[in-house]
Kinemage of the C-alpha trace (Angstrom):
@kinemage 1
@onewidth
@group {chain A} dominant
@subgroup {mainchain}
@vectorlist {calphas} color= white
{ca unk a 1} P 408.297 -7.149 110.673
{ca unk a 2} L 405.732 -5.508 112.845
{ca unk a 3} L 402.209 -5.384 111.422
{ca unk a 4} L 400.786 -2.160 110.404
{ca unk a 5} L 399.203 0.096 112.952
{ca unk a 6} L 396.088 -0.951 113.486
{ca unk a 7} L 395.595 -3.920 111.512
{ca unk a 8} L 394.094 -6.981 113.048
{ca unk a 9} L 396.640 -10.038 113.925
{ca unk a 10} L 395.829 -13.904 113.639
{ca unk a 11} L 397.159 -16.927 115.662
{ca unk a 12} L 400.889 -15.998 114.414
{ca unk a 13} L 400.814 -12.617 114.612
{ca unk a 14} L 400.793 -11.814 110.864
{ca unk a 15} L 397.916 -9.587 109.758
{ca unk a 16} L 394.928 -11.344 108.817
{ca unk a 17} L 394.291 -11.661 105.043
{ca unk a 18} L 391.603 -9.571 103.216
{ca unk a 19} L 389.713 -12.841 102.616
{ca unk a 20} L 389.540 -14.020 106.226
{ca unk a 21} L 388.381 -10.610 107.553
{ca unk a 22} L 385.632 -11.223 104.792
{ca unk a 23} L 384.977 -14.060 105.679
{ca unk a 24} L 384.403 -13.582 109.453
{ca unk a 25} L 382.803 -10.360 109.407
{ca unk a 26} L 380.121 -12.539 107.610
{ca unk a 27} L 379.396 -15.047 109.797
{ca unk a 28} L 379.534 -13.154 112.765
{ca unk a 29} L 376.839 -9.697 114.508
{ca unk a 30} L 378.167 -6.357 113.469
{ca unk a 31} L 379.267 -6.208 117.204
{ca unk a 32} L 382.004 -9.377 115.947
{ca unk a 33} L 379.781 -12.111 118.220
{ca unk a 34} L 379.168 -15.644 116.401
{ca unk a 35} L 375.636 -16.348 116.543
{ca unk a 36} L 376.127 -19.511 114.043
{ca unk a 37} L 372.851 -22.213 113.938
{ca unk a 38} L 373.901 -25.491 113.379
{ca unk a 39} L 372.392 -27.578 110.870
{ca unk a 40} L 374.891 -29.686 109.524
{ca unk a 41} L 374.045 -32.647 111.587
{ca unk a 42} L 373.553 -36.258 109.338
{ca unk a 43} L 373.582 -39.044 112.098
{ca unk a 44} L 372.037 -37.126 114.909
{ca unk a 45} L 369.203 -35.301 112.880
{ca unk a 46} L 368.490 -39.017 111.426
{ca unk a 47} L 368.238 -40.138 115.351
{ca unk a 48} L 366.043 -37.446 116.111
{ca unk a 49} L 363.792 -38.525 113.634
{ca unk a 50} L 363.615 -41.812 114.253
{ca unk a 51} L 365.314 -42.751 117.442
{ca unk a 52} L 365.290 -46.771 116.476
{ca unk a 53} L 365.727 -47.008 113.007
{ca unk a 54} L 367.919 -43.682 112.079
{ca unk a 55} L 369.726 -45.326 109.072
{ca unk a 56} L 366.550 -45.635 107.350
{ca unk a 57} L 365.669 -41.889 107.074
{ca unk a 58} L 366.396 -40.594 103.238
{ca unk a 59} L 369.069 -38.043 102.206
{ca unk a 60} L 365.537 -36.142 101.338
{ca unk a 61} L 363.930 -35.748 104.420
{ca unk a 62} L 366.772 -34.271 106.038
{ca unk a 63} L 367.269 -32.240 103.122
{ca unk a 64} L 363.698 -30.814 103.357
{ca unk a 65} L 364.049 -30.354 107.477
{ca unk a 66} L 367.317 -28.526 107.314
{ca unk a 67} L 365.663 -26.063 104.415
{ca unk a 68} L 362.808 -25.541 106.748
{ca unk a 69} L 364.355 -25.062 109.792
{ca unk a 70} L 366.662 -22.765 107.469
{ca unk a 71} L 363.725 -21.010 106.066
{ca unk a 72} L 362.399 -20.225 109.781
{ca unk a 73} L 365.593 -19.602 112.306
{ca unk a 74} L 367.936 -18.294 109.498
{ca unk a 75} L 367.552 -15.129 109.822
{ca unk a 76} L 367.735 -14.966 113.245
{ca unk a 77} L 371.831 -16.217 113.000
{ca unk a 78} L 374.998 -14.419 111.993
{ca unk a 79} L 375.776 -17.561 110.259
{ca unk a 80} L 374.460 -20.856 109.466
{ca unk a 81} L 376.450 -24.149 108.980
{ca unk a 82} L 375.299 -26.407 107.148
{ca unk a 83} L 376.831 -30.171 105.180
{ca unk a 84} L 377.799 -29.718 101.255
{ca unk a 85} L 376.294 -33.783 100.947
{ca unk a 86} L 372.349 -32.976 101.376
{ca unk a 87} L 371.742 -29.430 103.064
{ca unk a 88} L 373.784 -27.367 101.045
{ca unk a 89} L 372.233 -27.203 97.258
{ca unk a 90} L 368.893 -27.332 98.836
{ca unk a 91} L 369.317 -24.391 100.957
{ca unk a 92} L 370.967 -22.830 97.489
{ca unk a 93} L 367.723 -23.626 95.502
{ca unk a 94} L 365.614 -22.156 98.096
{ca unk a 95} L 367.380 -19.107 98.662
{ca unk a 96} L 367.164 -19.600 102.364
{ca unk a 97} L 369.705 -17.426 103.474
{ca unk a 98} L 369.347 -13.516 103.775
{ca unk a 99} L 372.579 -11.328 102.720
{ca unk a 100} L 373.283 -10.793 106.310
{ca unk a 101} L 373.243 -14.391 106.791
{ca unk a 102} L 377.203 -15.713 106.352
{ca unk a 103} L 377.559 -19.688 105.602
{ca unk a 104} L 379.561 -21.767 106.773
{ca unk a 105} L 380.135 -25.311 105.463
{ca unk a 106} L 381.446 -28.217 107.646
{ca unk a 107} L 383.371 -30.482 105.474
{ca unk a 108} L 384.152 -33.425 107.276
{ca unk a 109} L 383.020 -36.717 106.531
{ca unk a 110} L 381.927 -37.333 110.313
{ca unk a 111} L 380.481 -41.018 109.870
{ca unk a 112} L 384.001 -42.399 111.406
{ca unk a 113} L 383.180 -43.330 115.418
{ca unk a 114} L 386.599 -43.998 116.726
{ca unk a 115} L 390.210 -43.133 116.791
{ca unk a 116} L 390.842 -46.197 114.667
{ca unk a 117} L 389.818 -44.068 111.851
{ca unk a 118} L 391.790 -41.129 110.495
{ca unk a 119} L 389.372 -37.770 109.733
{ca unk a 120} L 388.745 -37.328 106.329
{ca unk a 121} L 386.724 -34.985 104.020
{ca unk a 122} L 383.192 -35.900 102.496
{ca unk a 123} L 384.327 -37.406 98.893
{ca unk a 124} L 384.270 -34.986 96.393
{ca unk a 125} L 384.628 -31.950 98.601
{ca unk a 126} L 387.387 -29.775 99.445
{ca unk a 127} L 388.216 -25.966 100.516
{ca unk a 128} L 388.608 -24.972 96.851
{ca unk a 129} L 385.063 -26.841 96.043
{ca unk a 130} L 383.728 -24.942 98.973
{ca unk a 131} L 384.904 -21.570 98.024
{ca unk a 132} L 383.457 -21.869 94.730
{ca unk a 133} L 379.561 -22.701 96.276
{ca unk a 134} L 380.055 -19.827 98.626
{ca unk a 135} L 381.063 -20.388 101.756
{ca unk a 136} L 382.314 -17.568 104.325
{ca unk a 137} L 384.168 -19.923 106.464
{ca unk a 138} L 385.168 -23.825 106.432
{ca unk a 139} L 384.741 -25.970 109.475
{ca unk a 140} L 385.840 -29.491 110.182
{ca unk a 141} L 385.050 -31.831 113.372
{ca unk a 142} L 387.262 -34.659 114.576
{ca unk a 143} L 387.853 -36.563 117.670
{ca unk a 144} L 390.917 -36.291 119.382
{ca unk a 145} L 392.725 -37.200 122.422
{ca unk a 146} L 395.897 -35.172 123.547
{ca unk a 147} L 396.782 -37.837 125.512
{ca unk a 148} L 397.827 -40.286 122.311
{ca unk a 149} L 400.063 -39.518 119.497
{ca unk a 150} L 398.166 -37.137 116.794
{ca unk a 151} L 400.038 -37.173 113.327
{ca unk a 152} L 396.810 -38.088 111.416
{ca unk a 153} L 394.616 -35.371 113.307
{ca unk a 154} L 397.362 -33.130 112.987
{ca unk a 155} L 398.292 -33.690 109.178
{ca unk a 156} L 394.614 -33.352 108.814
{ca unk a 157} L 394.019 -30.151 110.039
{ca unk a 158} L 397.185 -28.692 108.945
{ca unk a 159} L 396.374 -29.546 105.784
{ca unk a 160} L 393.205 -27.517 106.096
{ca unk a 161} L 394.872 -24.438 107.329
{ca unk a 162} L 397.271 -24.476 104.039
{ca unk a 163} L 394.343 -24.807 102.004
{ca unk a 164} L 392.251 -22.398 103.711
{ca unk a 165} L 395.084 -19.927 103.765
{ca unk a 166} L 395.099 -20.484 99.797
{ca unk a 167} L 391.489 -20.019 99.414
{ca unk a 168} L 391.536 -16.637 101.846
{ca unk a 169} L 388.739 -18.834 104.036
{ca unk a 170} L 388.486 -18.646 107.577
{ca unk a 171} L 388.813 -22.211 109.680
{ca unk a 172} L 386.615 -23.057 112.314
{ca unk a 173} L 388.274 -26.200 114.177
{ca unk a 174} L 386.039 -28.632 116.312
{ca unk a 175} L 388.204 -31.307 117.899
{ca unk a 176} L 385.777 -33.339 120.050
{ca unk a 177} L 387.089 -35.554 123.138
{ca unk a 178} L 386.432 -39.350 122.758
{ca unk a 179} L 383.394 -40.557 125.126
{ca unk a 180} L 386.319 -42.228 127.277
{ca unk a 181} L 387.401 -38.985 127.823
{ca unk a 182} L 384.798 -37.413 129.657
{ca unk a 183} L 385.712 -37.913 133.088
{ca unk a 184} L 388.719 -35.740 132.633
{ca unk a 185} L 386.823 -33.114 130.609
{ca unk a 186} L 388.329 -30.041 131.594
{ca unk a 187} L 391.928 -31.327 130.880
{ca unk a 188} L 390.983 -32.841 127.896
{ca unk a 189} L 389.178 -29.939 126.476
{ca unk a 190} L 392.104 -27.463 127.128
{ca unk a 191} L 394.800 -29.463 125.986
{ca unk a 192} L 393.187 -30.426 123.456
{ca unk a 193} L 392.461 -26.638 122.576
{ca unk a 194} L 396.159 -25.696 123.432
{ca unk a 195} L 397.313 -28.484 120.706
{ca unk a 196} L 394.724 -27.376 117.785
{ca unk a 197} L 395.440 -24.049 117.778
{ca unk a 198} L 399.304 -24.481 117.791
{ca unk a 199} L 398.480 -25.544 113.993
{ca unk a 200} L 397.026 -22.327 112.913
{ca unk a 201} L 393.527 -22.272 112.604
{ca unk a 202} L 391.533 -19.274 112.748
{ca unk a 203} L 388.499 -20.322 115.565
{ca unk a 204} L 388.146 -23.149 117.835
{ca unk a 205} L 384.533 -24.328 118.336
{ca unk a 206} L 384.445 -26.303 121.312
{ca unk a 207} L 382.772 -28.712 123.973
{ca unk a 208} L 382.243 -27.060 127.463
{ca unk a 209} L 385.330 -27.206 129.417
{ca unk a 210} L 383.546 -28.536 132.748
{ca unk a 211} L 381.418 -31.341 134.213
{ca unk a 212} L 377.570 -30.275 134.331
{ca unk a 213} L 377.100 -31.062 137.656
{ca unk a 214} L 380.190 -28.593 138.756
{ca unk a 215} L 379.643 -25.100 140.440
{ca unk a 216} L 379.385 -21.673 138.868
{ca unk a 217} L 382.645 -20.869 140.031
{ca unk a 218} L 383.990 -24.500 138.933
{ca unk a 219} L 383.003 -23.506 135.548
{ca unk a 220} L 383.654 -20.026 135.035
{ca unk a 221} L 387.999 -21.128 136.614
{ca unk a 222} L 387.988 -23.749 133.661
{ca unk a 223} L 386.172 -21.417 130.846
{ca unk a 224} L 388.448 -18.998 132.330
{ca unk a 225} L 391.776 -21.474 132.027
{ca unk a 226} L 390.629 -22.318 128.484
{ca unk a 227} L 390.602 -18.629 126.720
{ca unk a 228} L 393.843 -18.238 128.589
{ca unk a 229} L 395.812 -21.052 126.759
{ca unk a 230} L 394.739 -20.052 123.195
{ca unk a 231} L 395.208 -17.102 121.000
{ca unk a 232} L 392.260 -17.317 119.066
{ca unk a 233} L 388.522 -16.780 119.213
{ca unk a 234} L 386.423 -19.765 120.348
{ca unk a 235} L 382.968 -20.218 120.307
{ca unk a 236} L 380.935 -23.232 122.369
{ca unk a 237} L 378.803 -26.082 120.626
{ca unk a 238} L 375.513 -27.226 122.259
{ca unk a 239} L 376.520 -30.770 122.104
{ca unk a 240} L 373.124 -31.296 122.116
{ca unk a 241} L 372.589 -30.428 125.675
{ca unk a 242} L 369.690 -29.663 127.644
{ca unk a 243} L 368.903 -25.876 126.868
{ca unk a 244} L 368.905 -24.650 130.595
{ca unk a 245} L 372.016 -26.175 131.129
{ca unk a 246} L 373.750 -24.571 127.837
{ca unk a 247} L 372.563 -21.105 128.435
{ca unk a 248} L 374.189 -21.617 132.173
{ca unk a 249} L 377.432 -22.633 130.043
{ca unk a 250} L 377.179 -20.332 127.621
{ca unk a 251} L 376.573 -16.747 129.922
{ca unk a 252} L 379.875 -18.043 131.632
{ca unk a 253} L 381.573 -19.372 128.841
{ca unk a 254} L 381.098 -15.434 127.293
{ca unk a 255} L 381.975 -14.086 130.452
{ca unk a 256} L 385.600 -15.258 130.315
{ca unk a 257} L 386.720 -14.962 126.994
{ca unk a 258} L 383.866 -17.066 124.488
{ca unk a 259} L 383.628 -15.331 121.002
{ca unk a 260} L 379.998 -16.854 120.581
{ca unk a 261} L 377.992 -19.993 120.336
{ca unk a 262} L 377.477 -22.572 117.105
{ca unk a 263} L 374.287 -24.516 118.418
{ca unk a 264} L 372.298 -26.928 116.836
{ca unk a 265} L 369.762 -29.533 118.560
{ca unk a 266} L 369.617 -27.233 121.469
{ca unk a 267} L 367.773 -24.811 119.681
{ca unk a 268} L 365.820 -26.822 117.105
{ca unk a 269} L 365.539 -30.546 118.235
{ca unk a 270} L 362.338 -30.196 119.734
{ca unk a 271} L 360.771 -28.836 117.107
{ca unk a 272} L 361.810 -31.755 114.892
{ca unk a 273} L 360.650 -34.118 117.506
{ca unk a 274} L 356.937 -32.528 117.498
{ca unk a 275} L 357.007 -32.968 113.837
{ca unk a 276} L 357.698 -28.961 112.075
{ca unk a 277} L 354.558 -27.159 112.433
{ca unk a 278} L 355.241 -24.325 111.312
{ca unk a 279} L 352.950 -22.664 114.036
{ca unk a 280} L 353.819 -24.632 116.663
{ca unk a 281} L 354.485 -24.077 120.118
{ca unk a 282} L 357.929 -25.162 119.725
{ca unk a 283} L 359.000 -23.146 116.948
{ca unk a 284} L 358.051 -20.035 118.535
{ca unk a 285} L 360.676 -21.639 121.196
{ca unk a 286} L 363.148 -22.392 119.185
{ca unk a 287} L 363.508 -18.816 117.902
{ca unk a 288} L 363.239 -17.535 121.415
{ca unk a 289} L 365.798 -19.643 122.357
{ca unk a 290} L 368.092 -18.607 119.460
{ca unk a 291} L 367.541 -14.431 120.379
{ca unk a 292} L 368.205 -15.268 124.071
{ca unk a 293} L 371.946 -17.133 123.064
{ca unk a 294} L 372.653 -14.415 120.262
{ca unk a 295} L 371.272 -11.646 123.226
{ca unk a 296} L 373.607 -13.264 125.606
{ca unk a 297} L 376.730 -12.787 123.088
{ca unk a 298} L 376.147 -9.680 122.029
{ca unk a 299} L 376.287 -8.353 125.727
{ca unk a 300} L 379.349 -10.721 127.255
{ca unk a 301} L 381.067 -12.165 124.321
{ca unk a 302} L 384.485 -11.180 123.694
{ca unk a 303} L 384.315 -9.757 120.043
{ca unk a 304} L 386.518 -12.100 117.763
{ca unk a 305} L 388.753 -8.782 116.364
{ca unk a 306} L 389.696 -8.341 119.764
């Protein structure tokens, strides 16, 4: 059966549900752009902290950063993701987000390091659990090699869409390439694209599909490659890169196809660094950096209805 005139299609061609449309409307500029600030980070906020004892840093003080940085470059975001373990009732008691702010809650347990270990869900938490706190959208990470067999990775995130379909939530799907993978990034990263979004989900977040050192036109042939072998939206992650270099990424990235960014230390990992003064020279960068990104995908990104 055709679907009706008009009506917007997902990844199989059925209309997409009531809830989804919600859902992704919310998280995203009227103009359908995702302008999503990252702050679900554990490990790597801890490291930024304290770059030689990171596993010392309390569940608190990341709690208290992520509210803050909430509380400042919020507003500036279509969306903001943050962990249900120590950012999420936090920003709730604070009331950081605005109405036009959507959330997003990453629900992966992201403390496994290799391939040895299959992706799993932060104990306690599930799409249902989510739903109920709520989120617009669900999002779970997870590394992944196209090269090897993928049952786990795939039960995993097939498991997600069903649930997600059940709760009428939108999935955001981050598969991210093993370190011994990076040589052969732009394979890796479209494959590996190609093979997530076979199962269903509704947006792929993903690493940049090139080497940094490659050419303009290097990059914007894979970028271009990329949003030809998938159906849905994707946005890029920061990946915690150097924010020159991501903007470069990220103009070309929209250019051919990108729905958006979802960027994290790129934006606010200075201003952790320096300490968060709240009048500080890096603040006023960080939220300069964010208006430049959401500028950039509100000009060249490909809306996500289209």
């Amino acid at each position: 059966m055709s679907p009706p005139s008009g009506s917007l299609c997902g990844p199989t061609g059925e209309p997409i549900s009531t809830g989804k449309l919600q859902g992704l409307h919310a998280v995203s500029t009227p103009g359908g752009a995702f302008a999503v600030l990252a702050l679900d980070h554990l490990s790597a906020l801890s490291a930024t902290l304290d770059p030689d004892q990171p596993a010392t840093v309390p569940d608190s003080r990341l709690a208290e950063i992520k509210v803050r940085l909430g509380q400042w470059l919020a507003e500036q975001s279509s969306g903001v993701l943050i962990d249900p373990v120590v950012g999420l009732q936090p920003f709730l008691d604070h009331g950081v987000l605005a109405a036009s702010t959507g959330l997003l809650i990453g629900l992966e347990d992201g403390d496994y390091a290799s391939l040895d270990h299959a992706p799993r869900l932060f104990q306690g938490w599930d799409v249902a659990r989510a739903k109920e706190a709520g989120a617009d959208a669900i999002k779970c990470s997870f590394l992944y090699d196209p090269s090897l067999p993928s049952d786990v990775a795939h039960d995993f995130v097939a498991a997600l869409v069903v649930d997600c379909a059940r709760a009428d939530l939108p999935l955001f799907a981050e598969p991210l390439a093993p370190p011994s993978l990076h040589a052969d990034r732009r394979r890796t990263v479209v494959e590996t694209a190609r093979s997530i979004a076979a199962l269903g989900v509704d947006v792929l977040k993903l690493e940049f599909p090139a080497d940094t050192d490659g050419t303009d036109a290097e990059w914007l042939d894979a970028c271009s490659e990329l949003s030809e072998a998938i159906r849905q939206p994707w946005t890029l992650l920061s990946a915690g890169a150097n924010f020159s270099t991501f903007v470069r990424q990220f103009t070309i990235a929209c250019q051919t196809g990108a729905s958006g960014y979802v960027a994290g230390r790129a934006v606010w990992k200075d201003v952790v660094a320096d300490g968060l003064e709240e009048h500080s020279p890096q603040l006023a960068e960080a939220r300069s950096r964010l208006r430049l990104l959401t500028d950039i995908a509100e000009a060249n990104a490909r809306p996500w209805m289209d």
